[in-house]
N, C-alpha and C positions, 0 to 999 in steps of 0.2 A: 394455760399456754404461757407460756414466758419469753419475753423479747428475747430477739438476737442479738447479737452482738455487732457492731456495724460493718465486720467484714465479712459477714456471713452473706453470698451473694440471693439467699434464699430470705424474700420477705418471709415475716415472722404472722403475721395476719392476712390470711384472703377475705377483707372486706366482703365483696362481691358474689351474690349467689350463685350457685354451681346451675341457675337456669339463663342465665347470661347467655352460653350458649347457644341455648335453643332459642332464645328471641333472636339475638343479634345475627345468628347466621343461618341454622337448621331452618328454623322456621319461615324467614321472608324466601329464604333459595327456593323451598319448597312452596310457597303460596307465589313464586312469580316465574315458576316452571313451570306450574299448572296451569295458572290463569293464562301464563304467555303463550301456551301450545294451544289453548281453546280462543284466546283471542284471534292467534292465528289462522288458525283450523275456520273459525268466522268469515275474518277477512280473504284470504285465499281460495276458499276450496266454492266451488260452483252451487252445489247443493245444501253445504255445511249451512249458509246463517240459514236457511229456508226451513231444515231439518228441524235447528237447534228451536228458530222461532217459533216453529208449531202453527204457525196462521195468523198467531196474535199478534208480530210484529210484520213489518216488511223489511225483505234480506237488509234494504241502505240501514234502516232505522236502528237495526240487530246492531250491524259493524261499527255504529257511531258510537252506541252505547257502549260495545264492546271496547272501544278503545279508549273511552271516559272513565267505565270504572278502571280498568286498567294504571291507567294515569291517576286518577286518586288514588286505589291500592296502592303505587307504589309509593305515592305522596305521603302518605300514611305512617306506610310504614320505613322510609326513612324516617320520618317527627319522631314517632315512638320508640321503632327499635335498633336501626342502624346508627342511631348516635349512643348504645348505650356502651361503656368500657368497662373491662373488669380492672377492680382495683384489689391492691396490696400493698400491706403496710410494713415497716419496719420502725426503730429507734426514731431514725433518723427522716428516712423516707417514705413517701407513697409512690407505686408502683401504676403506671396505667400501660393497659395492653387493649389494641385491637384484635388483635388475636396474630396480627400482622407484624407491627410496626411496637413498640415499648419505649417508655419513655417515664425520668426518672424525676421527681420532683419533693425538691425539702418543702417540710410543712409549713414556712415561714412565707412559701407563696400564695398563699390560702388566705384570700379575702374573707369569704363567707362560706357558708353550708349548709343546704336546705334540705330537708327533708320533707318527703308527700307518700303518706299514707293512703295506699289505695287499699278494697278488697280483702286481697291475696298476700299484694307485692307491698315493700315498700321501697322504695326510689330515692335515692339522696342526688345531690346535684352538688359539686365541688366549684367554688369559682376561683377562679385565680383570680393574682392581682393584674395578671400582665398575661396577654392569651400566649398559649402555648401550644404544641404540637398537634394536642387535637380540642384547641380552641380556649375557650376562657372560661368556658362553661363543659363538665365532665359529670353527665348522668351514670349513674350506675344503677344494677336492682341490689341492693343493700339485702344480706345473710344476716337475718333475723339473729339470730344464736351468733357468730362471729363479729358482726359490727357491733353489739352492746359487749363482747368480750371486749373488744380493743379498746372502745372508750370507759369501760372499767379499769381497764389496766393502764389505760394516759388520763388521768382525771386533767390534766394539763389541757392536754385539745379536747375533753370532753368540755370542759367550763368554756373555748374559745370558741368551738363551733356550737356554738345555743343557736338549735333552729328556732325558724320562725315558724 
């Protein structure tokens, strides 16, 4: 793949795995659709926590729990997935999108650069030097094949961002 040229309004690198996504929006919509119509179906409905609980709980006990995990669920998963951004690269810049909102930043704001190898995934973490529009700190899930292209092709920011 070969940079662009810096008028090309088209970054040259999608950093960012194509499951970005499914974490950051498919996925939580769908696990706080779910849990939220059965949390509710708990708390609201006369027979519903009775039903749900089988005997083994009592209805209050069912609705409190039920609104606990609820509230960790979504604790969760904002930590994890609603802060992750896809990014993209060009010459000159990096590219971050919430899916929403985009926002343009040269590499020279780039404090540091972490990487954490989980499993599956792997996650890099961008810092700025100065927070920016979506903060100071920009998670991504890093495109195994695509992010070692790009830092093949900039040995510049390769040597600059040495994770720890």
């Amino acid at each position: 793949m070969t940079m662009s040229n810096t008028n090309s309004p088209i970054p040259a690198y999608q950093l960012s795995s194509n499951f970005t996504f499914l974490f950051k929006l498919a996925f939580p919509v769908s696990w706080i659709a779910f849990f939220g119509t059965l949390t509710l179906y708990i708390l609201f409905s006369e027979d519903g926590a009775y039903l749900i609980a089988g005997g083994m709980f009592t209805p209050s006990g069912l609705r409190i729990s039920a609104v606990i995990f609820m509230l960790i669920g979504i604790a969760t998963l904002y930590y994890f997935f609603f802060r992750l951004q896809r990014i993209d690269a060009d010459a000159e810049y990096f590219y971050v999108t919430n899916y929403f909102k985009s926002r343009r930043y040269p590499y020279h704001d780039i404090e540091k650069v972490k990487e954490h190898r989980y499993l599956i995934f792997k996650t890099v973490s961008i810092y700025l030097k100065e927070s920016g529009y979506f903060g100071k700190r920009i998670p991504f899930i890093a495109s195994k094949r695509r992010y070692a292209e790009f830092l093949k092709a900039r040995p510049d920011l390769a040597a600059a961002w040495k994770t720890e």
